[in-house]
C-alpha positions in Angstrom: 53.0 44.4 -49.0 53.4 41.4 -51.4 50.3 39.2 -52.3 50.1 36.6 -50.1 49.6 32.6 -51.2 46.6 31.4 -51.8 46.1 27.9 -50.5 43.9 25.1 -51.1 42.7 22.6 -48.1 44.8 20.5 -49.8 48.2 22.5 -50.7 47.7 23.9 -47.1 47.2 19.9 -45.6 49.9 18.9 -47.7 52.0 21.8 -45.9 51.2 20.4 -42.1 53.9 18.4 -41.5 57.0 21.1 -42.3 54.5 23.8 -40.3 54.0 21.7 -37.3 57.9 21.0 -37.1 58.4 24.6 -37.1 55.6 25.5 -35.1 56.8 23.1 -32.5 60.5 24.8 -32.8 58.5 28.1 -32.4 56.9 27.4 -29.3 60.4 26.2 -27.7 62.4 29.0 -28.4 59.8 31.4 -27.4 59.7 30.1 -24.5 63.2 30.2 -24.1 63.4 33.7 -25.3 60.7 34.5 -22.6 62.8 33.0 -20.0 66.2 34.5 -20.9 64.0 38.4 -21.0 63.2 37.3 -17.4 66.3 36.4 -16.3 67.9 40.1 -18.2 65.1 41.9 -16.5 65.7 40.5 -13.2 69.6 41.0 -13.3 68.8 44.5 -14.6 66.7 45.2 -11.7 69.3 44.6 -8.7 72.1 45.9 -10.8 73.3 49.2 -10.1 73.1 51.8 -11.9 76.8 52.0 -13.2 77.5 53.2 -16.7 78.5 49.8 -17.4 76.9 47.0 -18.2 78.8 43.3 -16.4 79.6 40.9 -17.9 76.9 39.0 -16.6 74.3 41.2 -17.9 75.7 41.1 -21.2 75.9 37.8 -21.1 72.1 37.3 -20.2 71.8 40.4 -22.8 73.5 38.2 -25.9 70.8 35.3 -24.6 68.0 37.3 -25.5 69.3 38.4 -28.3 70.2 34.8 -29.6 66.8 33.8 -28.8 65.3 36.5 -31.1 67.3 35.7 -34.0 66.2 32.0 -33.6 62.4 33.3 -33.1 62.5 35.6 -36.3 64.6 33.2 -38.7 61.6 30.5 -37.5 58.8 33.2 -38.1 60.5 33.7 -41.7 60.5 30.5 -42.3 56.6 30.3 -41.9 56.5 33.5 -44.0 58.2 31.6 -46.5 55.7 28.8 -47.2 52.8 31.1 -47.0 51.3 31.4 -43.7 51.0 32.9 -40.7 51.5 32.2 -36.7 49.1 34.2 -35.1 49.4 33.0 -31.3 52.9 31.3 -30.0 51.6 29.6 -27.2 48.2 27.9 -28.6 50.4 27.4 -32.2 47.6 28.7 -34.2 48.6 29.1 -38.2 46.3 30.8 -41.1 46.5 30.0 -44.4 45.0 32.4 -47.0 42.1 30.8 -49.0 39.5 31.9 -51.3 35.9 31.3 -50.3 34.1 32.3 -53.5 36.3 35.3 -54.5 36.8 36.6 -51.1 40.0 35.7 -48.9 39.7 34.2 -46.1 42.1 32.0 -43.3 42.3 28.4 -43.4 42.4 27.9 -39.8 44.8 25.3 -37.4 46.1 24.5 -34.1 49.1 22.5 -33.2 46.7 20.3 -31.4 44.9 19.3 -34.3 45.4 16.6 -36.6 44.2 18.5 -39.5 42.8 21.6 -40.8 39.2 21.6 -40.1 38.2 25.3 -39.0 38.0 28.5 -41.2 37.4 32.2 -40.6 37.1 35.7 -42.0 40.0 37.2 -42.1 38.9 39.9 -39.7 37.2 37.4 -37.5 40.3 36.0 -35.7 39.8 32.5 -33.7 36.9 33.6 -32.4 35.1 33.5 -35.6 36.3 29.7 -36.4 33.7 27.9 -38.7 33.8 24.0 -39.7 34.8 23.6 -43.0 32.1 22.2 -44.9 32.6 20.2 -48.4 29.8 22.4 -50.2 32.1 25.4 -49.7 35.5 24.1 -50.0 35.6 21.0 -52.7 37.7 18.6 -52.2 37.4 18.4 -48.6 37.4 14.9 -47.3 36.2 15.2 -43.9 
């Protein structure tokens, strides 16, 4: 597993804009890869059980798999700056950040304006803290 990036608020701030248009895109083509599953699933269950698939089923096949690719080139993209979608539907991103010389996430929400949460990295959303300027300098808050 490669080292991952370490951010600062500020290289991680500076990274919002690109990671809420791609977060955004995310969320779309889940969704629509959610849908087009449904609709395969649903075909799948009246069809009969013939050895081959109709063309309507592959076509609703291809769909899903369309969506996918979309999903995972998106998800790469992400990988490719440095951080992480951990939920599609709330669009919540980590960042890895030192806190003293321990990792940690920088924590944020499509919702949100900025980053203004952290956690441990084994704490998950749950475990969100306010960032505080005494433990991340720099922080204009």
């Amino acid at each position: 597993m490669p080292e991952p990036r370490i951010f600062t608020l500020e290289e991680a701030e500076r990274a919002l804009p690109l990671v809420r248009r791609i977060v955004a895109d995310l969320q779309t083509e889940y969704r629509a890869w959610q849908d087009a599953v449904s609709r395969y699933e649903l075909a799948a269950a009246v069809a009969r059980g013939d050895a081959s698939e109709p063309a309507s089923m592959t076509e609703l096949r291809a769909a899903v798999d369309s969506r996918a690719v979309r999903v995972e080139r998106l998800l790469r993209e992400l990988e490719q700056i440095g951080c992480e979608l951990k939920d599609f539907e709330v669009g919540l991103v980590d960042f890895y950040a030192l806190l003293e010389d321990r990792l940690v996430f920088l924590c944020w929400r499509i919702d949100e304006d900025r980053i203004s949460s952290w956690h441990e990295l084994d704490a998950g959303y749950a475990g969100r803290q306010p960032i505080d300027a005494a433990l991340f300098p720099g922080t204009v808050q």
